[in-house]
N, CA, C and O atoms as CSV, one atom per row, in Angstrom:
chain,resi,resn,atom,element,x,y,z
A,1,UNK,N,N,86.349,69.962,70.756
A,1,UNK,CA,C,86.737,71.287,71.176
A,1,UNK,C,C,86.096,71.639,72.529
A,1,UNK,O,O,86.665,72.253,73.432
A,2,UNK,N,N,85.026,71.239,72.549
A,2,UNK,CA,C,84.372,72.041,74.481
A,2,UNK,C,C,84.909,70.669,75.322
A,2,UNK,O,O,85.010,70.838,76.537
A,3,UNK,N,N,85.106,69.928,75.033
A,3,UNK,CA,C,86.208,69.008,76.232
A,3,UNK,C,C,87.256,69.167,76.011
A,3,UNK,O,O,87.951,68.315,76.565
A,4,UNK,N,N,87.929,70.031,75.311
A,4,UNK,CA,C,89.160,70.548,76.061
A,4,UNK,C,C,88.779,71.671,76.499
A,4,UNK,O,O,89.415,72.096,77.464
A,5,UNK,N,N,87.863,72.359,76.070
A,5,UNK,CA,C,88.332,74.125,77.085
A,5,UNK,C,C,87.016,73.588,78.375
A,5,UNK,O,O,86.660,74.433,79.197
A,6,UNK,N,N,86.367,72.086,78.421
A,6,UNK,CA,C,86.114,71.914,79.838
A,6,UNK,C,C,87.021,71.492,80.722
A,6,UNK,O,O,86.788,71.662,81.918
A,7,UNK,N,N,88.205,70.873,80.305
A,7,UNK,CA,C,89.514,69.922,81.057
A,7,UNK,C,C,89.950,71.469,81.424
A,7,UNK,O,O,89.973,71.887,82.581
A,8,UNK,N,N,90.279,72.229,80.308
A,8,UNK,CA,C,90.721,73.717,81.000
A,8,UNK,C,C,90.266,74.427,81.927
A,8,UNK,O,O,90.928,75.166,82.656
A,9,UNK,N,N,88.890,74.211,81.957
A,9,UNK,CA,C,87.915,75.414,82.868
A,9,UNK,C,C,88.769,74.224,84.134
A,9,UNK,O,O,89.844,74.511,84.660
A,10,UNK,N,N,88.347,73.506,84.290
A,10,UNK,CA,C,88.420,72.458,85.649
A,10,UNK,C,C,90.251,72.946,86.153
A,10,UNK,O,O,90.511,73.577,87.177
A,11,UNK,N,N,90.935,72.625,85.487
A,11,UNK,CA,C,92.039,72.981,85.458
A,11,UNK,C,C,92.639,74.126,86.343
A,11,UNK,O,O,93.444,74.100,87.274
A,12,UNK,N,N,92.146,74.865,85.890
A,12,UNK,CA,C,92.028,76.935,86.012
A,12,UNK,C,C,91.126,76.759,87.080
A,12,UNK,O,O,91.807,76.445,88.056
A,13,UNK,N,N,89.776,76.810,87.422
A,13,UNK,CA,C,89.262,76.615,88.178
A,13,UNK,C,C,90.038,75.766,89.979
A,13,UNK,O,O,89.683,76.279,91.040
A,14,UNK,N,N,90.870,74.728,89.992
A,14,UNK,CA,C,91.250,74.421,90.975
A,14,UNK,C,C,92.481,75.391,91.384
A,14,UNK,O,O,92.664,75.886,92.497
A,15,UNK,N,N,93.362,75.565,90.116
A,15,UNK,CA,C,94.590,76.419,90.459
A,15,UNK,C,C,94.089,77.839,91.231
A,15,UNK,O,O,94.757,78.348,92.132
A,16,UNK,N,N,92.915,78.356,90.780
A,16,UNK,CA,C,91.928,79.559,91.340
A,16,UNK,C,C,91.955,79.620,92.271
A,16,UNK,O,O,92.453,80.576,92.867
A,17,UNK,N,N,91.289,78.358,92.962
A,17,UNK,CA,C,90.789,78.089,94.366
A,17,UNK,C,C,92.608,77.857,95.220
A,17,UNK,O,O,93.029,78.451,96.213
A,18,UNK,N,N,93.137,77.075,94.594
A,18,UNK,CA,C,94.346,76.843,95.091
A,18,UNK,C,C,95.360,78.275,95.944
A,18,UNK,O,O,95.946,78.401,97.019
A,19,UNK,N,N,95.063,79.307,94.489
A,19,UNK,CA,C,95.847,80.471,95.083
A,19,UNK,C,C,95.047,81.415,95.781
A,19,UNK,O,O,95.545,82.455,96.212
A,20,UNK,N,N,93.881,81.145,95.922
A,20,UNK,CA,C,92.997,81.897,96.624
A,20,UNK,C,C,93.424,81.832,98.367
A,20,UNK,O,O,93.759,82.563,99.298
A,21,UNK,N,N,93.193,80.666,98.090
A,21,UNK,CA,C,93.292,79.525,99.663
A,21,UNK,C,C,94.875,80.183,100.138
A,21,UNK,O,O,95.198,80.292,101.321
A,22,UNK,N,N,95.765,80.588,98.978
A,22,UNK,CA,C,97.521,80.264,99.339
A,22,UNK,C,C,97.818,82.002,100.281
A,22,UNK,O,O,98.636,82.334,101.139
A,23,UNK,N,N,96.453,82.909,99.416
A,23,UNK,CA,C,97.191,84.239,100.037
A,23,UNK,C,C,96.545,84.761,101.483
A,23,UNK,O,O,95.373,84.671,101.848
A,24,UNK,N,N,97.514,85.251,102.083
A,24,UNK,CA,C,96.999,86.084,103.552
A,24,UNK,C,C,95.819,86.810,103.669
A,24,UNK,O,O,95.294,87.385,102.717
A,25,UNK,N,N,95.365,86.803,104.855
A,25,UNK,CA,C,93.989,87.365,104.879
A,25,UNK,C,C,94.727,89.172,105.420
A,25,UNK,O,O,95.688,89.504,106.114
A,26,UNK,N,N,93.517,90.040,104.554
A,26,UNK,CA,C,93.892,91.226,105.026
A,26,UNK,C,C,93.312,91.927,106.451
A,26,UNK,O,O,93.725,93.030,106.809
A,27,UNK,N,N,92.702,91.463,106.922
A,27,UNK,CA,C,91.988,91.963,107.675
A,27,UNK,C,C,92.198,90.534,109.545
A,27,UNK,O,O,92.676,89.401,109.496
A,28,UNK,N,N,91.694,91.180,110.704
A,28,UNK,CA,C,92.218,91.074,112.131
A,28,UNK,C,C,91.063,90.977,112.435
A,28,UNK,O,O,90.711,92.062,112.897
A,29,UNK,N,N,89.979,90.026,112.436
A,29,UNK,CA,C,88.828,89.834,113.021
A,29,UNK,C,C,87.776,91.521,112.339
A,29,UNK,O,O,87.720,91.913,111.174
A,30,UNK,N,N,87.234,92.026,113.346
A,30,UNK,CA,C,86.122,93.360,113.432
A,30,UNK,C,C,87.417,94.164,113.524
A,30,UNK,O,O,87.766,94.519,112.398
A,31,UNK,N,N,88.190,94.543,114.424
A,31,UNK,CA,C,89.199,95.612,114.781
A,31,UNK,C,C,89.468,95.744,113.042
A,31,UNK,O,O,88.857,96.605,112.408
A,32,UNK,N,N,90.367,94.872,112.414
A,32,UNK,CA,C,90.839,94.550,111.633
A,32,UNK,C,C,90.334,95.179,109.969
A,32,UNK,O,O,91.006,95.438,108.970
A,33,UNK,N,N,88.587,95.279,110.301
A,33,UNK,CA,C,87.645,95.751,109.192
A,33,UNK,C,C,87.599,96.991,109.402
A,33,UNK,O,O,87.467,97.768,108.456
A,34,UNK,N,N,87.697,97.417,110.663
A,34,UNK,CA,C,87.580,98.894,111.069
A,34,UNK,C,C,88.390,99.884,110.855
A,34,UNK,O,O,88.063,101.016,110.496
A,35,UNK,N,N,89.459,99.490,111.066
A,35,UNK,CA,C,90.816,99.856,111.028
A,35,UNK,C,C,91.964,99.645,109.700
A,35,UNK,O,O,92.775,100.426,109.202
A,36,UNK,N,N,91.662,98.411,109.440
A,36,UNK,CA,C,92.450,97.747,108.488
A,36,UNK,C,C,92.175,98.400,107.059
A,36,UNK,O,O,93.137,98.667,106.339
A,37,UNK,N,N,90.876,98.657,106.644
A,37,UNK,CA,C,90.103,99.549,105.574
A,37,UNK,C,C,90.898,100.669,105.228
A,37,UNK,O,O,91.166,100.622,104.027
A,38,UNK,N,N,91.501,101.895,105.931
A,38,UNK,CA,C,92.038,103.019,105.769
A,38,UNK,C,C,93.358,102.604,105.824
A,38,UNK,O,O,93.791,103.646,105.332
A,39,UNK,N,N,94.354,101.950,106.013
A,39,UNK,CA,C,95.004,101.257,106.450
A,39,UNK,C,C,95.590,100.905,104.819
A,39,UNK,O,O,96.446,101.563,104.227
A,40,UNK,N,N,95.027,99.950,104.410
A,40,UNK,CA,C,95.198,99.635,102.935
A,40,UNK,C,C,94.971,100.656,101.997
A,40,UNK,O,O,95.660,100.762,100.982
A,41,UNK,N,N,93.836,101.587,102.340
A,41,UNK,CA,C,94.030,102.474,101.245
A,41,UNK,C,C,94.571,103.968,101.795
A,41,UNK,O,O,94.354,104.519,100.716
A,42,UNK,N,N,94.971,104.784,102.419
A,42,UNK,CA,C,95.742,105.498,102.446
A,42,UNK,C,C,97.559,105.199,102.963
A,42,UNK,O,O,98.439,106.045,103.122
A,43,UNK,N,N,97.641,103.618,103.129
A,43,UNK,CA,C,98.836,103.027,103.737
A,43,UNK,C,C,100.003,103.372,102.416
A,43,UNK,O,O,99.684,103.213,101.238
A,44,UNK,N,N,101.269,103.824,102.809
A,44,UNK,CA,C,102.427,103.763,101.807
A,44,UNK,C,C,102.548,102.379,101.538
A,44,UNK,O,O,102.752,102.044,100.371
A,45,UNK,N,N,102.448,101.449,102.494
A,45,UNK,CA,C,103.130,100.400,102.177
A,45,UNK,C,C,102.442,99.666,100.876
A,45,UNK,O,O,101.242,99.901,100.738
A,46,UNK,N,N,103.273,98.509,99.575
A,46,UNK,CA,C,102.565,98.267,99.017
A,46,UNK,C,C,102.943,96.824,99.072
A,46,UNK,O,O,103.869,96.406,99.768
A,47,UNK,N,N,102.032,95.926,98.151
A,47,UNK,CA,C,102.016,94.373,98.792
A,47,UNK,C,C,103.690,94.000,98.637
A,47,UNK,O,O,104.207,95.023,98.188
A,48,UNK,N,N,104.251,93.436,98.740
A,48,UNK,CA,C,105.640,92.949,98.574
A,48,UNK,C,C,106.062,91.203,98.411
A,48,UNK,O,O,105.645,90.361,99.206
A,49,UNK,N,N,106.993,90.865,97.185
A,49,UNK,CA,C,106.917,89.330,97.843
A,49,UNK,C,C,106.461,88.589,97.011
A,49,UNK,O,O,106.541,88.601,95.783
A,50,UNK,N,N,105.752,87.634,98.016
A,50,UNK,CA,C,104.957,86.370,97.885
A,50,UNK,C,C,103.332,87.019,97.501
A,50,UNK,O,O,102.678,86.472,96.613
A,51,UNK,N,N,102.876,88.005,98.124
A,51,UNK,CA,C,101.937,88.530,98.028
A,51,UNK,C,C,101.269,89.195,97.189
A,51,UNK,O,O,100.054,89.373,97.099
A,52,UNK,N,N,102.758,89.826,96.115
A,52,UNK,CA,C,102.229,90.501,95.001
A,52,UNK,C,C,102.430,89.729,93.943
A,52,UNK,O,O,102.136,90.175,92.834
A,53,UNK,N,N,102.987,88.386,94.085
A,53,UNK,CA,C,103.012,87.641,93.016
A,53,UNK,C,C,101.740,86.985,92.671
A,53,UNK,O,O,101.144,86.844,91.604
A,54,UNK,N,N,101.418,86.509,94.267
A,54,UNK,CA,C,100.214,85.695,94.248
A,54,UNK,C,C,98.603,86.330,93.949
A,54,UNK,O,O,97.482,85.835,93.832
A,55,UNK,N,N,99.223,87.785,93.901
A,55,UNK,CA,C,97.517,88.524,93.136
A,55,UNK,C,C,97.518,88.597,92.252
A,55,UNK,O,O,96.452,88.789,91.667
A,56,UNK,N,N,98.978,88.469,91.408
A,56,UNK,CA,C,99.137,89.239,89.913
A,56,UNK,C,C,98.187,87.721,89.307
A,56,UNK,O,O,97.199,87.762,88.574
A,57,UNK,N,N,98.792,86.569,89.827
A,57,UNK,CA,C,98.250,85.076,89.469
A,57,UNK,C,C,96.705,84.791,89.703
A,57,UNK,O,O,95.854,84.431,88.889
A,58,UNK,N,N,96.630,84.988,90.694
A,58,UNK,CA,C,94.714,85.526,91.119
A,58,UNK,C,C,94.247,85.790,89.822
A,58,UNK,O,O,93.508,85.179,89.050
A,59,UNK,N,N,95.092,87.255,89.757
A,59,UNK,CA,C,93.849,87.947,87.939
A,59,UNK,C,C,94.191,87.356,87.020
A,59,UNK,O,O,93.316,86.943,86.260
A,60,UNK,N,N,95.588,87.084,86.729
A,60,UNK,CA,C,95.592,85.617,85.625
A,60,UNK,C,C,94.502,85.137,85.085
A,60,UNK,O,O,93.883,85.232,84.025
A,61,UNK,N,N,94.364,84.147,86.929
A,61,UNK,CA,C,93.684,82.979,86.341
A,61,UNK,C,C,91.852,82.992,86.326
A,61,UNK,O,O,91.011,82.150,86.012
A,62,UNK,N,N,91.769,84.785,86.973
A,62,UNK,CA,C,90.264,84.744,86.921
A,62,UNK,C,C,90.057,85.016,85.651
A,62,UNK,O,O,89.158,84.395,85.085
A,63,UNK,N,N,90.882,86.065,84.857
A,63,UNK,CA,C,90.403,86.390,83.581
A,63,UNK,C,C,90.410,85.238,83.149
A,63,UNK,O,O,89.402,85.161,82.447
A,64,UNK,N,N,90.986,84.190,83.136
A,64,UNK,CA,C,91.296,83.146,82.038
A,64,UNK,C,C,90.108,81.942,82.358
A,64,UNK,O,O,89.808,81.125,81.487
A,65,UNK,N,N,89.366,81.941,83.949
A,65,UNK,CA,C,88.359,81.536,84.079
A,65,UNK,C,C,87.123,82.169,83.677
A,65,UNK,O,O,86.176,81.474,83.308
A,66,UNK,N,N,87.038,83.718,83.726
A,66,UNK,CA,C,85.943,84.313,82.340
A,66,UNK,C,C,86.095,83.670,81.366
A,66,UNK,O,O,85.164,82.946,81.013
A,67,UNK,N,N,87.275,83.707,80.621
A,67,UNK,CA,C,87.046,83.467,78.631
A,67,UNK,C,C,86.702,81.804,78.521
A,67,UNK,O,O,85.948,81.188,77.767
A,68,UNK,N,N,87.565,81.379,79.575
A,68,UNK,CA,C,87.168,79.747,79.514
A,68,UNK,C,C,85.521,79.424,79.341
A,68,UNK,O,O,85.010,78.655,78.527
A,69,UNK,N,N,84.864,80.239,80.345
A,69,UNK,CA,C,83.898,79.892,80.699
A,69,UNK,C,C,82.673,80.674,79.806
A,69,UNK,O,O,81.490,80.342,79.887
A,70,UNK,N,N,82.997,81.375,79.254
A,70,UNK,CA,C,82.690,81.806,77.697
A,70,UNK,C,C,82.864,80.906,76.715
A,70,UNK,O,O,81.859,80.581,76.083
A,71,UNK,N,N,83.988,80.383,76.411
A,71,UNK,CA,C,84.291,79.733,75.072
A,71,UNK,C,C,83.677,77.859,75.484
A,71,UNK,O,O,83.727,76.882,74.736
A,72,UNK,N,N,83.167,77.939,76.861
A,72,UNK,CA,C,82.627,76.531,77.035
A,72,UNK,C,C,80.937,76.738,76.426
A,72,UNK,O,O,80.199,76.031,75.739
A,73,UNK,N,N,80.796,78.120,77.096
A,73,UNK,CA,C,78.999,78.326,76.798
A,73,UNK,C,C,78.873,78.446,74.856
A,73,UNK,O,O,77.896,78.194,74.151
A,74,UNK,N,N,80.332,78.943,74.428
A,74,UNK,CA,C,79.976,79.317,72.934
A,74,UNK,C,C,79.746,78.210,71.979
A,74,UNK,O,O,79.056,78.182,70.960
A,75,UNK,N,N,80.981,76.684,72.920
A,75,UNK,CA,C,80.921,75.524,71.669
A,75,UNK,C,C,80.600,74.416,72.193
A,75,UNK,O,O,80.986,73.276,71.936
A,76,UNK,N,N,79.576,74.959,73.247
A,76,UNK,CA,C,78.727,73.803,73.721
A,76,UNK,C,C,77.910,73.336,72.260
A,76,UNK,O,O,77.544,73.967,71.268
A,77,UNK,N,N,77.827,71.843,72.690
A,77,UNK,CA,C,76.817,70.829,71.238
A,77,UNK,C,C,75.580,71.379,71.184
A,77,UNK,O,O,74.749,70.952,70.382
């Protein structure tokens, strides 16, 4: 049982990094932090796309890298 939910953590863990790596950066250098900040949160616009798919998948796979990484510490030998 903890070598499979370790094949899983590893699993989940690269796809993580994978879609991490896949989405746009929000921010334009310093201008970008300065500006970009109010920008996102009083902006109408909301993510659209490729973009809102790829966050919904983000929290997916972080929650699923919490419980993994729980249920590795619980049935460790």
């Amino acid at each position: 049982m903890h070598t499979f939910f370790v094949v899983l953590l590893v699993i989940v863990s690269i796809a993580l990094i994978a879609v991490v790596l896949l989405q746009s950066g929000k921010s334009a250098g310093l201008s970008g932090a300065i500006s970009g900040g109010a920008e996102s949160l009083f902006g109408k616009q909301k993510a659209r796309g490729i973009d809102l798919i790829l966050h919904r998948i983000t929290v997916v796979l972080s929650v699923l890298f919490f419980l993994l990484a729980l249920a590795v510490t619980y049935f460790k030998i």
